[in-house]
C-alpha positions, 0 to 999 in steps of 0.5 A: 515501504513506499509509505516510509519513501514517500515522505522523504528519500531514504537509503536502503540501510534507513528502510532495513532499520524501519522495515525490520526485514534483511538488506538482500529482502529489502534491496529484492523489493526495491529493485522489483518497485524499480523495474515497475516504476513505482520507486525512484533512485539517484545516486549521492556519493557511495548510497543510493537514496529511494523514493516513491514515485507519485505518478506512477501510483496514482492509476494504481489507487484509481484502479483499487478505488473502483474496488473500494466502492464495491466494498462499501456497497457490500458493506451497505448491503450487509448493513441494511439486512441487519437493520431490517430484521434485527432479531434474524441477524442474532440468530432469534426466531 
């Protein structure tokens, strides 16, 4: 959902159609993304168009960030076992 309002303002009719999820789960979620911050509303006419507020999610990637790095040294770790022993990494005696 907020990868579909980051490119452009949507109504919610429009994230339905995208999303393939009810209008109730669909207007459930913005209204929580809403109250967080991380989805902004305006209203044009008779709709309400969304859109993801940039801002707001930029401590959230920073946040997960600090966990993308402890996966990739995991992952660097697991990968230099492998390599070093290559016959126990197959199961091989």
């Amino acid at each position: 959902m907020l990868d579909l309002l980051a490119v452009d303002e949507r109504p919610v009719g429009d994230l339905v159609q995208a999303l393939g999820l009810s209008q109730p789960s669909v207007s459930k979620h913005l209204r929580v993304l809403r109250q967080v911050g991380l989805v902004r509303a305006r209203r044009q006419g008779r709709r309400i168009l969304y859109r993801t507020n940039a801002g707001a999610i930029k401590p959230l990637y920073e946040w997960a960030g600090t966990f993308e790095r402890f996966w990739s040294q995991q992952l660097s770790r697991i990968k230099q076992r492998a390599e070093s022993n290559p016959r126990e990494s197959r199961g091989n005696p």
